[in-house]
N, C-alpha and C positions, 0 to 999 in steps of 0.2 A: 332732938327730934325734928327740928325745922326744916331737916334735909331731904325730908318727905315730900317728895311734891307729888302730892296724885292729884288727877286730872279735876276741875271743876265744871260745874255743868250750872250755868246760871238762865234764867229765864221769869216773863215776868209775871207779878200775879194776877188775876181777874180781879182782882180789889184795887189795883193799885201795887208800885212798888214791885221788888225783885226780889225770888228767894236763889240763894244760892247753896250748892249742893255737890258732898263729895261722895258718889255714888259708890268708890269701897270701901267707904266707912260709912256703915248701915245706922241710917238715922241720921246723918252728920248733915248737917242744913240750917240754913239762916235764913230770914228777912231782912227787907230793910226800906226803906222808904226810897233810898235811889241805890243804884248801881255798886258804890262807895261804899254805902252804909252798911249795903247787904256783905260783900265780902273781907269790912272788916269785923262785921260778927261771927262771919264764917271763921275766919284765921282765929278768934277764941275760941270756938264750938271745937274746931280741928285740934285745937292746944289740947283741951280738956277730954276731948275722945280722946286721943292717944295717951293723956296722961292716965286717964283711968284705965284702958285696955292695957295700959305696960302693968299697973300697982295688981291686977286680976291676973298677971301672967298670960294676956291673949296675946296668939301671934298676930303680928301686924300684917294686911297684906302687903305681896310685894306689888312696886310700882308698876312694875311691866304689866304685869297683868291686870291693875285697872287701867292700864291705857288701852288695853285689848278691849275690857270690858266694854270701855265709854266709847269705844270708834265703833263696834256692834249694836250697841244703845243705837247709836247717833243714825247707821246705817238702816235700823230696823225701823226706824222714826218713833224710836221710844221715846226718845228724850224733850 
């Protein structure tokens, strides 16, 4: 499942620190105290959504389409 790269959307928090965030996989987000931190707790969060979306039988999305998603995000000034 590693070979999933969907797009990440990282930014920082008003507290302090960065969360980072994989906007097609809903809910898929981390913190972290720096940059670093945040996206290596991201790459577990991401492990374990897809491991439990595969054990529930969810289709995974495809990549294409969250890069569509996050370049819309990005354009809308959602993100």
């Amino acid at each position: 499942m590693d070979h999933l790269n969907y797009p990440i959307v990282i930014y920082p928090c008003n507290e302090g620190g960065f969360v980072a965030e994989v906007p097609a996989l809903k809910g898929c987000l981390a913190q972290g105290e720096t940059l670093t931190e945040a996206l290596e707790e991201l790459a577990l969060v991401k492990q374990l959504w897809l491991e439990t979306a595969q054990r529930h039988g969810k289709n995974l999305p495809n990549v294409d389409s969250a890069i569509e998603r996050v370049k819309a995000l990005s354009h809308s000034g959602l993100t």
